[in-house]
N, C-alpha and C positions, 0 to 999 in steps of 0.2 A: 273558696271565696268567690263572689259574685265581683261583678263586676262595679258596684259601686259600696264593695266592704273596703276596711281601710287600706292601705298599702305602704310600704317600707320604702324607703327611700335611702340608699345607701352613699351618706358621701366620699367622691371620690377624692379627699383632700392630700393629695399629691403635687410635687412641684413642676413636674410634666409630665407626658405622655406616657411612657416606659413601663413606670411602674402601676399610673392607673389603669391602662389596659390589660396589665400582667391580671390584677385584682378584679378586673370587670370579667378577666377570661373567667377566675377561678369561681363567680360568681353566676355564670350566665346562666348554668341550669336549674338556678333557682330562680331567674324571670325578674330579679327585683327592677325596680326604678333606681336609676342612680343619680347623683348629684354633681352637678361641674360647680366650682367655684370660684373667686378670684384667681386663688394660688396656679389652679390649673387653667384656668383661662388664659392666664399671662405666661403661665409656663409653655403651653402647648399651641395655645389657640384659640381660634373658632372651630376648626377643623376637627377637633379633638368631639364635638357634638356628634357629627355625622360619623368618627367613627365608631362610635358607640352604637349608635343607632344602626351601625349595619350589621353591630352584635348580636340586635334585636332587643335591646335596653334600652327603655324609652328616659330621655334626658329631662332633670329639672336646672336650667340653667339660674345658678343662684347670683345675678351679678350686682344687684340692688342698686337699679338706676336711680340717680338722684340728680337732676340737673335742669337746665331751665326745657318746658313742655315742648317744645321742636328737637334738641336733644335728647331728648328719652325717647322721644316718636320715634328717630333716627336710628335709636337703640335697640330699639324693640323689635325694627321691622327687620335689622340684623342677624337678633337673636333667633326670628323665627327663621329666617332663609339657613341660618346655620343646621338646623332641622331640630330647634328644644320644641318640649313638648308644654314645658309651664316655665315661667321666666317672672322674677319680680321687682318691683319699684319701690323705692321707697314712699311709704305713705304721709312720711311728714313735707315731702314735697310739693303737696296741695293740691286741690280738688282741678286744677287746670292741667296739671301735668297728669295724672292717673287717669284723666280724660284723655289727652293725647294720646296715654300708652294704650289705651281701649282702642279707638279710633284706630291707631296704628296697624293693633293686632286683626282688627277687622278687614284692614284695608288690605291685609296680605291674600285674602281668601284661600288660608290653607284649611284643609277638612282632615281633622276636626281643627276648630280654631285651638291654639294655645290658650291655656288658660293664664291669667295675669293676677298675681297676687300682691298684695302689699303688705312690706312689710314693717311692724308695729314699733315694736321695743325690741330691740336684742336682748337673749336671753342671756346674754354674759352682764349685760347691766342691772346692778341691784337699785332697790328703790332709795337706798342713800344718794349712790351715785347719779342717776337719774334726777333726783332734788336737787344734792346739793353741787355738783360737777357741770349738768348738762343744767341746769336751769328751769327746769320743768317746774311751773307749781302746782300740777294737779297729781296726784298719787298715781302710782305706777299700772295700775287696775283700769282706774279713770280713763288715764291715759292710752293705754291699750284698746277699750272701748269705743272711745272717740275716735281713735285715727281706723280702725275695723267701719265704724260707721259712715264715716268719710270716705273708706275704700269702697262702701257699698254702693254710697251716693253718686260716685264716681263712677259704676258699671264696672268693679272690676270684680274678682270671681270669686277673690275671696284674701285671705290675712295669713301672714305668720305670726302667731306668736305662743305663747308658752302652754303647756298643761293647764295651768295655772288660772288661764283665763279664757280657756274655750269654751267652757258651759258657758260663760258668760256673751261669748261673741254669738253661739251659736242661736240663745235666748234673746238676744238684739237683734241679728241680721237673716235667721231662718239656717232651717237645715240644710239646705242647697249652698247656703254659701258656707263654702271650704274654709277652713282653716289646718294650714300645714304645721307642724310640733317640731322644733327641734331639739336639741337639749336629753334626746330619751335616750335612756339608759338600764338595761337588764337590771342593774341594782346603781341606784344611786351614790354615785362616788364624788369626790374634789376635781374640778379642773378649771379649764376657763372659762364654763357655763356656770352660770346661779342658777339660774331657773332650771330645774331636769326633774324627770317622771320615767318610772318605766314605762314599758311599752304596755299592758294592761290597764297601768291610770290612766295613760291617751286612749287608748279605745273605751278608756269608758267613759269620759267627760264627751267624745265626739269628734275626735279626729278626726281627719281623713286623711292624711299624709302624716308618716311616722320618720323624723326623717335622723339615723342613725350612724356613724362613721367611726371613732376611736374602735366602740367593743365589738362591730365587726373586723375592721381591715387590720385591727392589731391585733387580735386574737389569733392564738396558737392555730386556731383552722376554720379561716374566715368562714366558709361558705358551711359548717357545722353551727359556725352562731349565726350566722345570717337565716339559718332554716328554724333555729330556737327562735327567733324574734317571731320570722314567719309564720310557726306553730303557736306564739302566746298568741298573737292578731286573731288567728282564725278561731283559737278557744272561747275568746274574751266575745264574741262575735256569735259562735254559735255555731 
């Protein structure tokens, strides 16, 4: 795979240290991207970034800033000194805040800069919920669309959101701008995601970030399915 074919991103969704590192060990020599998250952030740290990164596992720190634009600034310029490599905001926070977290990330002058994502809809919200729970009255598509376009107006790098709707971010905002997948799955099972794709539907709608956790790190031999996902990517790709 080249350097700009898609890549896996394996979350490490653990409640500290211990046991993520144990998983980042058994995974290291397959090179993935891995994933910090709330659970492990609060369990572990900040710290827990850089140990990773001296595994040679480049960090997507997932903490989905959402607060007034001098607090995310604050956040962001954190996340990067921690040493992540992509870090995201939430996109319904507004075209003033995703501008700070830009601004932010710039002002660190780390090389390469982190890239700064936003993020859309969660993929665990169905479009009921989304309507009738969260309030939204534009369809969950719509919806998706516009806060991607917002994130782009904003200078940031690129969007999380589902399978579902990446042809469509990527026909809005260009191929350059990223869109990260969560929700992917070897074979589409029941859990707390709605939205989910295998990892071949994301590489073919346009992913660029495949980002995976359950059917790795609970599978009988993590780093045997983490090399399966590896191989559809690179099939699907060429």
């Amino acid at each position: 795979m080249s350097s700009n074919d898609p890549k896996l991103i394996v979350a490490l969704d653990y409640p500290d240290a211990a046991p993520a590192l144990a998983m980042a060990e058994r995974l290291r020599p397959l090179s993935p991207w891995v994933k910090v998250g709330l659970e492990l952030l609060m369990g572990a740290g900040p710290g827990i970034v850089s140990e990773l990164n001296a595994m040679g596992l480049p960090v997507f720190l997932d903490g989905k800033f959402h607060d007034i634009p001098n607090t995310v600034a604050g956040a962001v310029r954190g996340a990067i000194a921690s040493g992540a490599r992509i870090l995201n905001v939430h996109a319904t926070g507004g075209l003033r805040m995703m501008r700070a977290a830009r601004e932010a990330a710039e002002s660190c002058n780390t090389q390469p800069r982190p890239l700064v994502i936003g993020v859309t809809v969660l993929t665990s919200l169905s479009p009921e919920e989304l309507r009738d729970e969260v309030g939204c009255a534009r369809p969950l598509r719509e919806q998706v669309l516009a806060l991607a376009r917002l994130a782009k107006q904003a200078g940031l790098d690129g969007v999380v959101a589902s399978v579902e709707e990446t042809a469509d971010i990527k026909a809005a905002c260009g191929d350059d701008f990223v869109v990260i997948t969560p929700g992917i799955r070897p074979a589409a099972v029941e859990d707390d995601q709605r939205r989910v794709a295998t990892p071949r539907a994301a590489v073919a709608a346009g992913a660029d970030f495949l980002v995976v956790g359950r059917p790795i790190t609970r599978a009988p031999d993590p780093a045997a399915a983490c090399a399966a996902i590896q191989r559809e990517i690179t099939e699907v790709v060429g």
